[in-house]
C-alpha positions in Angstrom: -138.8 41.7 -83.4 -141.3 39.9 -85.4 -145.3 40.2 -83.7 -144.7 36.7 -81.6 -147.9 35.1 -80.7 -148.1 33.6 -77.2 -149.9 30.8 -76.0 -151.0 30.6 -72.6 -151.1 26.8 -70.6 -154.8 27.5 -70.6 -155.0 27.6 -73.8 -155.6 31.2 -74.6 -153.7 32.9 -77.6 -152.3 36.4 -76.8 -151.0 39.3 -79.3 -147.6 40.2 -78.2 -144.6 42.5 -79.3 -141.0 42.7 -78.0 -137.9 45.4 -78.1 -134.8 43.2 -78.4 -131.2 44.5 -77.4 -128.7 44.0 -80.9 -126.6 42.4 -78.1 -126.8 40.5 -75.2 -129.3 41.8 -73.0 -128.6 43.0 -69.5 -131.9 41.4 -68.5 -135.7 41.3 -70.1 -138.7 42.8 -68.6 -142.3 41.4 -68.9 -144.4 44.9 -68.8 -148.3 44.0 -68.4 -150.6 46.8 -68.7 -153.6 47.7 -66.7 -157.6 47.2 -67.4 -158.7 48.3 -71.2 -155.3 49.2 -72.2 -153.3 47.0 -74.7 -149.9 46.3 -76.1 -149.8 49.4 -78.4 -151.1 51.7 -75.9 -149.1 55.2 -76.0 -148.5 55.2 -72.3 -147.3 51.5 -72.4 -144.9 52.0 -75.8 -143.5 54.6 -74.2 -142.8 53.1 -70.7 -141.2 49.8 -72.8 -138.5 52.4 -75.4 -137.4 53.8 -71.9 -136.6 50.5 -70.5 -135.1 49.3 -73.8 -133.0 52.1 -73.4 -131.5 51.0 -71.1 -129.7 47.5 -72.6 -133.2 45.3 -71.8 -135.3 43.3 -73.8 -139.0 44.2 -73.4 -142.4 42.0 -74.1 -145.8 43.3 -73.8 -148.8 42.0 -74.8 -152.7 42.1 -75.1 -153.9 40.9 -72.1 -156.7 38.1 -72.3 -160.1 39.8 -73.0 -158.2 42.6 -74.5 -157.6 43.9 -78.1 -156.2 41.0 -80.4 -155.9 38.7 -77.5 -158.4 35.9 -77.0 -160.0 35.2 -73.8 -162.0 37.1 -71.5 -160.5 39.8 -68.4 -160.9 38.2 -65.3 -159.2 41.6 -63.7 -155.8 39.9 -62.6 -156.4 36.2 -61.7 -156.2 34.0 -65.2 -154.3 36.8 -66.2 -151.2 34.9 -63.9 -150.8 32.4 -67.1 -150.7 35.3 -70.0 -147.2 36.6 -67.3 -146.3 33.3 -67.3 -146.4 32.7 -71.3 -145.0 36.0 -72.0 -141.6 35.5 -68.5 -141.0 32.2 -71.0 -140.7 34.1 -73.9 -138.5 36.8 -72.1 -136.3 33.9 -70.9 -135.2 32.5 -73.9 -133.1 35.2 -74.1 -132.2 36.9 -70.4 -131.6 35.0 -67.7 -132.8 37.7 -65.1 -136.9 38.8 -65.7 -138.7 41.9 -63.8 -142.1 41.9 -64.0 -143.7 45.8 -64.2 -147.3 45.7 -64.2 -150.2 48.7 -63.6 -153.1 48.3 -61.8 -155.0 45.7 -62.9 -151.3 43.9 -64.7 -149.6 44.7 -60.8 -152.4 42.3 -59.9 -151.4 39.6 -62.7 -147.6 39.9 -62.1 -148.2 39.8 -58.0 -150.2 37.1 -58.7 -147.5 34.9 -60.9 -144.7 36.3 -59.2 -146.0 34.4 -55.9 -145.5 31.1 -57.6 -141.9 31.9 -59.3 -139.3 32.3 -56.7 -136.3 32.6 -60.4 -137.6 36.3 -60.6 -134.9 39.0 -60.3 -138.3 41.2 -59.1 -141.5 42.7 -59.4 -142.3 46.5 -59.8 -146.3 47.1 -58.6 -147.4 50.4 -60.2 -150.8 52.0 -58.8 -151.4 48.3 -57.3 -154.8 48.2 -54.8 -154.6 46.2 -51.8 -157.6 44.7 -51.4 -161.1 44.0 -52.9 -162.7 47.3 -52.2 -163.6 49.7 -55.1 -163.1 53.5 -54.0 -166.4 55.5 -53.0 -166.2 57.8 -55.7 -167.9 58.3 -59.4 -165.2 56.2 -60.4 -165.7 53.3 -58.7 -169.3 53.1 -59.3 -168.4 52.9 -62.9 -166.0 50.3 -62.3 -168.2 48.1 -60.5 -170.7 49.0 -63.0 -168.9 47.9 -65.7 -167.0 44.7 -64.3 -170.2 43.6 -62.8 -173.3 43.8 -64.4 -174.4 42.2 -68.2 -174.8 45.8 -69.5 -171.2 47.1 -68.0 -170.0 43.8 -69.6 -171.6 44.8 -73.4 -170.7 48.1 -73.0 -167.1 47.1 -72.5 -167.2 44.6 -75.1 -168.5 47.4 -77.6 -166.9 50.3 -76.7 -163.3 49.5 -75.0 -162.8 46.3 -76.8 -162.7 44.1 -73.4 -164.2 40.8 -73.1 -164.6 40.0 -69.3 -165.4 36.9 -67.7 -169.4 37.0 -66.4 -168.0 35.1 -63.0 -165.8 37.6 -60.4 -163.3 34.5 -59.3 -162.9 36.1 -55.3 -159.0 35.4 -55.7 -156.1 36.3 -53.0 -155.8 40.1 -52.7 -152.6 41.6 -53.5 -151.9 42.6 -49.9 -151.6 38.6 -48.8 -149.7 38.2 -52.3 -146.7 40.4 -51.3 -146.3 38.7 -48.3 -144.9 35.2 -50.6 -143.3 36.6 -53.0 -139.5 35.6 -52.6 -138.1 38.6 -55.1 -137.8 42.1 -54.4 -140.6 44.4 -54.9 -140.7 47.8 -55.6 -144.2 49.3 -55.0 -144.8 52.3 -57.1 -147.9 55.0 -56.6 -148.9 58.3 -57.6 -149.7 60.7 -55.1 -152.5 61.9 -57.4 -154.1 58.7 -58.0 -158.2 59.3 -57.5 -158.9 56.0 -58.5 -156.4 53.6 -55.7 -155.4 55.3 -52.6 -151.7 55.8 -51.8 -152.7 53.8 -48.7 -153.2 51.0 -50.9 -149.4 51.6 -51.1 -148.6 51.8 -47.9 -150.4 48.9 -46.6 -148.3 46.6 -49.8 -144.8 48.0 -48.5 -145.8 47.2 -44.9 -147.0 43.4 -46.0 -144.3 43.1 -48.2 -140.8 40.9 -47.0 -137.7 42.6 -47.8 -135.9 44.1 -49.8 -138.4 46.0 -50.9 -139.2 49.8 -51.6 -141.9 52.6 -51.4 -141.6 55.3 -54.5 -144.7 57.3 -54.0 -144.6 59.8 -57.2 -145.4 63.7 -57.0 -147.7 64.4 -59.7 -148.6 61.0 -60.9 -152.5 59.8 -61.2 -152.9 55.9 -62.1 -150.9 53.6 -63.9 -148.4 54.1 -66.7 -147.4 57.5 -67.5 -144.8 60.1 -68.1 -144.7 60.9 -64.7 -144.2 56.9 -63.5 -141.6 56.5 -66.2 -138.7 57.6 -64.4 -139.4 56.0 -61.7 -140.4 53.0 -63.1 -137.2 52.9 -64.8 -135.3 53.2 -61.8 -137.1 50.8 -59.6 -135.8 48.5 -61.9 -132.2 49.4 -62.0 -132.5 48.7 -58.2 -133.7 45.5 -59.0 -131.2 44.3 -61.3 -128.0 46.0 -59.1 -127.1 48.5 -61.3 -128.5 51.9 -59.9 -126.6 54.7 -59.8 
């Protein structure tokens, strides 16, 4: 598929690539990567050939504030139109759309998915349920770097993120899952040190039905060989055709 270019209806123009079926698609899914990861990222090519694998059309994208994208990263909220732009490209050739978003693009496609009851589903991969950063080395670095003007630089400089100087306080996830009206598949690695598996937990437990807990043996955060698999199967489930 030629590079489309999509345009957000705030006005911000995003990079984007696709994996289209030679027939008639069994369904598209929108795949939206995580913080300071991009449309070309290894972990998220590879997570998109799997799923094309399997008879889908795929769209990724640079999320805004990240690589060819314009905008600035406001960690998940704005981030709810560049889903949007990229579930109406999808459409115009699937009629059934599964959102599978990581971290900081489960946030994005929670966030969307509240306000678009046509979705066959949403997968949440390494999701946190709430606005707390962990207490670790980790999450003194991401606070650092999210929320402070030198972070924000350093960012800009070195990981080729733009984010937003304002932090926007939006719904957490956790009250998000609780209006979506698709199923959800929540999807966490039991060796994520960056978001809890109770962040998990406490999701499935907010969540309406149907909806499922996968958490992953070996996994750490977001996309990954480990989370293929399952990532692949949560969305068989979705569309009615696992096995």
């Amino acid at each position: 598929m030629p590079t489309p270019s999509l345009i957000t209806a705030d006005g911000v123009a995003l990079a984007a690539r696709g994996w289209l079926t030679d027939t008639t698609p069994r369904g598209a899914v929108v795949l939206v990567h995580g913080f300071s990861a991009h449309r070309d990222h290894p972990e998220v090519v590879a997570t998109a050939e799997a799923l094309h694998q399997r008879q889908l059309d795929v769209v990724t994208y640079d999320a805004r504030g990240h690589g060819g994208s314009g905008g600035r990263s406001t960690l998940g909220d704005l981030e709810a139109h560049d889903v949007a732009a990229a579930v109406e490209l999808a459409a115009s050739r699937a009629d059934r759309i599964v959102l599978v978003g990581a971290s900081m693009g489960a946030i994005a496609a929670l966030r969307y998915a509240s306000t678009d009851p046509s979705l066959a589903g949403v997968v949440a991969v390494s999701c946190p349920a709430r606005w707390r950063l962990p207490r670790s080395a980790a999450g003194l670095a991401s606070a650092l770097l999210t929320r402070t003007i030198p972070g924000r630089l350093l960012a800009d400089r070195l990981m080729r993120v733009r984010i937003a100087p304002r932090w926007t306080n939006p719904l957490p996830p956790v009250e998000l899952v609780s209006l979506l009206a698709s199923p959800l598949v929540v999807v966490h690695g039991a060796a994520d040190r960056f978001i809890s598996s109770t962040d998990a937990h406490e999701l499935f437990a907010a969540a309406r039905q149907p909806c499922r807990l996968e958490l992953v043996a070996g996994m750490g955060h977001a996309f990954g060989a480990q989370a293929t698999p399952t990532i692949v199967g949560a969305v068989e489930w979705i569309l009615g055709d696992s096995r």
